[in-house]
C-alpha positions in Angstrom: -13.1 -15.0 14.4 -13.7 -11.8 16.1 -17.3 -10.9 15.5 -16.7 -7.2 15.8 -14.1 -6.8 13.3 -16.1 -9.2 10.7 -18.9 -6.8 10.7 -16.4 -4.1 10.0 -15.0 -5.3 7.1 -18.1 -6.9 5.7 -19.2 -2.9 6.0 -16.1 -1.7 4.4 -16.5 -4.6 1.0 -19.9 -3.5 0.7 -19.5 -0.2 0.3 -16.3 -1.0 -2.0 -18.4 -2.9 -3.8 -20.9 0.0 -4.5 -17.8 2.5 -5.1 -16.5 0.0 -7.7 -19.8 -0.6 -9.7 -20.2 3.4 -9.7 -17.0 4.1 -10.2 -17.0 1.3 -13.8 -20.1 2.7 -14.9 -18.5 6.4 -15.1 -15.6 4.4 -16.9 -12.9 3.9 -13.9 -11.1 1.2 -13.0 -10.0 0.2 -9.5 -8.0 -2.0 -8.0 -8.6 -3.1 -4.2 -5.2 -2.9 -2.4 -3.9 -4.6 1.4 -6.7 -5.4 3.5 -9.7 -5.3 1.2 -7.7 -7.0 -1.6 -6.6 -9.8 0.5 -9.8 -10.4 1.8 -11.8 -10.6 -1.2 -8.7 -13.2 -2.9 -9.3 -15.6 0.5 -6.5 -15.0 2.2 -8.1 -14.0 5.3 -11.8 -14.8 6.4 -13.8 -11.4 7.8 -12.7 -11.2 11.3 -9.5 -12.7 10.8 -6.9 -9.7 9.9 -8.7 -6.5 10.8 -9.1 -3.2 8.1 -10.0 0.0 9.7 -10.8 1.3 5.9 -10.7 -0.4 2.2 -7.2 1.4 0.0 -8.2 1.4 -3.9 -5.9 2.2 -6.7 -7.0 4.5 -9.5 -5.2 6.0 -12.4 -3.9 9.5 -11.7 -5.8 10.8 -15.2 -9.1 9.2 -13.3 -8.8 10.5 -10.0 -11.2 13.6 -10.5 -13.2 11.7 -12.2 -13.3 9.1 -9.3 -13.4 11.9 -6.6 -16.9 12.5 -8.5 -18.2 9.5 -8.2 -17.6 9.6 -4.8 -19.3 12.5 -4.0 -22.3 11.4 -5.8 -22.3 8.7 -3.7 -22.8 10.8 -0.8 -19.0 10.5 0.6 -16.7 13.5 1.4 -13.1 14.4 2.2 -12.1 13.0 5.4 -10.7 16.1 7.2 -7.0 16.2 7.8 -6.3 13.6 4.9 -5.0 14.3 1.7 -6.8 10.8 0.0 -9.4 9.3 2.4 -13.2 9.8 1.5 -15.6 9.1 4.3 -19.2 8.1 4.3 -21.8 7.8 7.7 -22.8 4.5 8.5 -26.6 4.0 9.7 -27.4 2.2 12.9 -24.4 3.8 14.8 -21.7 2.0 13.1 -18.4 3.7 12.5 -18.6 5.5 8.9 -16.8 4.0 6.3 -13.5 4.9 4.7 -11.8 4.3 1.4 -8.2 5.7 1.2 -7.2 6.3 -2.5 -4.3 5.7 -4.2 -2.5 7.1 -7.5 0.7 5.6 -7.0 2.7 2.9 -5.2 5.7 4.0 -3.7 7.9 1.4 -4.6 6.4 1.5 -8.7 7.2 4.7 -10.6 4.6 4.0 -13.4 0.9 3.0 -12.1 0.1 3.0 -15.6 2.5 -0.4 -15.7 0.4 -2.2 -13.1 -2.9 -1.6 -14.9 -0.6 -2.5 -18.3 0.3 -5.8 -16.9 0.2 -6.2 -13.1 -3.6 -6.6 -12.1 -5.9 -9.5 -12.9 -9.5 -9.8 -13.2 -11.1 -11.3 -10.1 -15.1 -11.7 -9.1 -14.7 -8.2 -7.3 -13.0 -6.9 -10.5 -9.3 -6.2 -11.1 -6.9 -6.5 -8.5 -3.0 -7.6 -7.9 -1.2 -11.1 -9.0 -0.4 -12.8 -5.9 3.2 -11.4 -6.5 2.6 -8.3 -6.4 0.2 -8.3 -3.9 3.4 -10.0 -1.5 5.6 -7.0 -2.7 3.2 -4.8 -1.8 2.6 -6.2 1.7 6.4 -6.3 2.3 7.6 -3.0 1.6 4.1 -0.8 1.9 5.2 -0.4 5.9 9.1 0.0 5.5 8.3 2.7 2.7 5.6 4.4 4.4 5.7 3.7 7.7 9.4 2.7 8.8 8.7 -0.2 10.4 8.0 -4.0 9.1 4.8 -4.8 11.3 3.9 -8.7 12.3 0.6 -8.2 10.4 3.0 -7.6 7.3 5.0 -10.6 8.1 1.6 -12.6 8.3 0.4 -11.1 4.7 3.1 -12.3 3.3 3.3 -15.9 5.2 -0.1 -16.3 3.6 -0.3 -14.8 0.2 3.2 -16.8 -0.5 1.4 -19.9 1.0 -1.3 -19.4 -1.1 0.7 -19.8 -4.2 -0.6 -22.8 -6.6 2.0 -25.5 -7.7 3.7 -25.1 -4.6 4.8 -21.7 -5.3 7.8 -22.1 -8.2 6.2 -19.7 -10.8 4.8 -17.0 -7.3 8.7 -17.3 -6.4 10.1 -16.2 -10.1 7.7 -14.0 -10.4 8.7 -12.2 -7.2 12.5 -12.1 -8.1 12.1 -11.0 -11.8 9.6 -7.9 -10.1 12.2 -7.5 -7.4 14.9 -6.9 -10.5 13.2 -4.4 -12.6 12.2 -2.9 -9.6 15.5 -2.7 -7.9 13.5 -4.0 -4.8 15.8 -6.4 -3.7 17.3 -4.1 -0.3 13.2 -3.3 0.9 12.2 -6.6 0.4 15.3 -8.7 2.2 13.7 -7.9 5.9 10.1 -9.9 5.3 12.0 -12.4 3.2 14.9 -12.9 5.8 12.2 -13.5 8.2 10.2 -15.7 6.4 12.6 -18.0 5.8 13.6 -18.7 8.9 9.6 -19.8 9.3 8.0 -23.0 9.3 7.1 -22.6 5.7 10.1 -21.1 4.9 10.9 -19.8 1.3 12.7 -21.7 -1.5 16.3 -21.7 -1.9 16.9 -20.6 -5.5 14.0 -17.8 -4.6 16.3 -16.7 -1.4 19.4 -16.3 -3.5 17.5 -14.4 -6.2 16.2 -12.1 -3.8 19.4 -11.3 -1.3 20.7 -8.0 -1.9 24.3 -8.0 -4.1 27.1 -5.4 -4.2 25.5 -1.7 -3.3 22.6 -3.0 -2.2 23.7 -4.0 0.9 23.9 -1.0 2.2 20.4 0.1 1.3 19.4 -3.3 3.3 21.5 -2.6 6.3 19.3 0.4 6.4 16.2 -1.4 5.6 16.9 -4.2 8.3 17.6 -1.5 10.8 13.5 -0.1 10.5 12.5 -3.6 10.4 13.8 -4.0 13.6 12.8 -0.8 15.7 10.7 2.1 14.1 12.6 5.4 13.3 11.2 8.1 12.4 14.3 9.8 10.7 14.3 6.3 8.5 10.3 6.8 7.9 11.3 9.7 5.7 14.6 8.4 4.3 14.0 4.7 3.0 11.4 6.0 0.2 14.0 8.5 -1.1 16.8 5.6 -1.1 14.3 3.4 -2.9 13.3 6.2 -5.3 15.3 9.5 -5.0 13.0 11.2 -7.1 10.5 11.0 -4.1 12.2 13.8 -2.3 10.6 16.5 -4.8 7.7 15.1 -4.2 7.9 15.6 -0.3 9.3 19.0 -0.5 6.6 20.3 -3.1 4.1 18.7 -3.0 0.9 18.7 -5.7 -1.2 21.4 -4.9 -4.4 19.2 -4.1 -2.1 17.5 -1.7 -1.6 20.7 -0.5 -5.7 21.9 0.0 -6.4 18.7 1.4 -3.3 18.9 4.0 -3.0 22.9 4.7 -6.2 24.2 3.3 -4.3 25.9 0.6 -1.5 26.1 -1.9 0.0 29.4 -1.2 3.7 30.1 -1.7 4.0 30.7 1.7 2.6 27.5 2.7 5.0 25.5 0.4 7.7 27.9 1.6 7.3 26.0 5.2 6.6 22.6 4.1 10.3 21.9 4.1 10.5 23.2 7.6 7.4 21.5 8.8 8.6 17.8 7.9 12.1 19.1 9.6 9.7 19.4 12.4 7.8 16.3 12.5 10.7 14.5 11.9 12.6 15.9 15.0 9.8 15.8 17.8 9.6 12.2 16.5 13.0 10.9 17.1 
């Protein structure tokens, strides 16, 4: 255990802790995600994984509301971030940061996970085991373009965490990979675990290889998984979900406060131009 990065998370779950008993007295719900969710399931120990700050979900109709909260709290906008909140820390710690989220990437209706995909926990809601895998899987090929070894070693643990041996964790991961159409973002952490030591069932591995069309969409996934690109970074999320590259181009305007300062047409006249950019001095 490193004694360093215990303390930081034990920061970070306390002040999520605060966040989420404001936040349910103003009538808000929150789910912890990645780090802060795995950590307060037992999946990791504090000082085991490492979380530089604690991601929550929220509704998109609660956001403002939960943006309030925060500010009552004494947190502010973290400058040059679109959804981080920051708050000072007292004895000269590092401040603390919660990242909020409206949306995951590879679900086009949050409303569905707070339907049916989050369970109550003693922290308060947060993801089934299932989708807590999915999550870890495809957050860093979707966001990021890269499968990471921490990734790999979320999901080694949350799918050997499973009860029962992990039959009913396994369905539930290939009926969600279905309706999702996740098989083609999922095949690189599941390749990879089963070639492991724990390895990963045989009836799960044939529900969840890719079929038909969606091989290509894994070749492409496969090929981030194995070296980061920055020209994928951008182009697996709209594959996933094409209706993603609307979103990129225009942007909502408080993305576009937060990010640029403003929302003028001018400034979403260049946002085009300025992922062009980023995308080229990156490759």
């Amino acid at each position: 255990m490193d004694k360093a990065v215990a303390a930081r998370e034990i920061l970070l779950l306390g002040a999520l802790r605060e966040v989420r008993g404001a936040a349910a007295a103003a009538g808000v719900e929150l789910a912890a995600l990645k780090g802060a969710a795995l950590l307060e399931r037992g999946v990791y120990q504090p000082g085991e994984r490492g979380m530089t700050d604690a991601d929550v979900l929220v509704r998109p109709r609660d956001l403002e509301l939960f943006e309030k909260v925060l500010k009552n709290l004494g947190w502010e906008p973290m400058p040059d971030s679109a959804d981080a909140w920051v708050k000072p820390s007292g004895n000269e710690a590092p401040p603390a940061i919660i990242d909020i989220h409206t949306g995951l990437w590879h679900i086009r209706n949050t409303e569905e996970l707070f339907g049916w995909g989050l369970e109550p926990g003693p922290e308060g809601l947060r993801l089934g085991l299932a989708d807590l895998f999915i999550h870890a899987a495809v957050h860093p090929l979707l966001h990021h373009g890269e499968l990471t070894p921490r990734a790999l070693e979320d999901c080694a643990r949350l799918a050997a965490a499973a009860p029962g041996g992990g039959e009913q964790f396994w369905a539930v991961v290939g009926r969600k990979a279905e309706v999702y159409g996740l098989r083609p973002a999922l095949w690189p952490a599941v390749k990879r675990l089963s070639a492991g030591p724990a390895g990963v069932p045989g009836e799960a591995l044939k529900a969840l290889e890719p079929r038909g069309p969606e091989k290509i969409k894994a070749a492409l996934f496969e090929k981030a998984a194995q070296k980061h690109s920055a020209a994928l970074e951008y182009l697996l999320p709209v594959l996933n979900r094409p209706s993603l590259l609307v979103r990129y181009a225009v942007p909502e305007k408080r993305f576009m406060r937060r990010r640029y300062g403003a929302a003028t047409l001018a400034l979403y006249l260049l946002r085009p131009l300025r992922l062009a950019w980023s995308i080229l001095r990156r490759i």
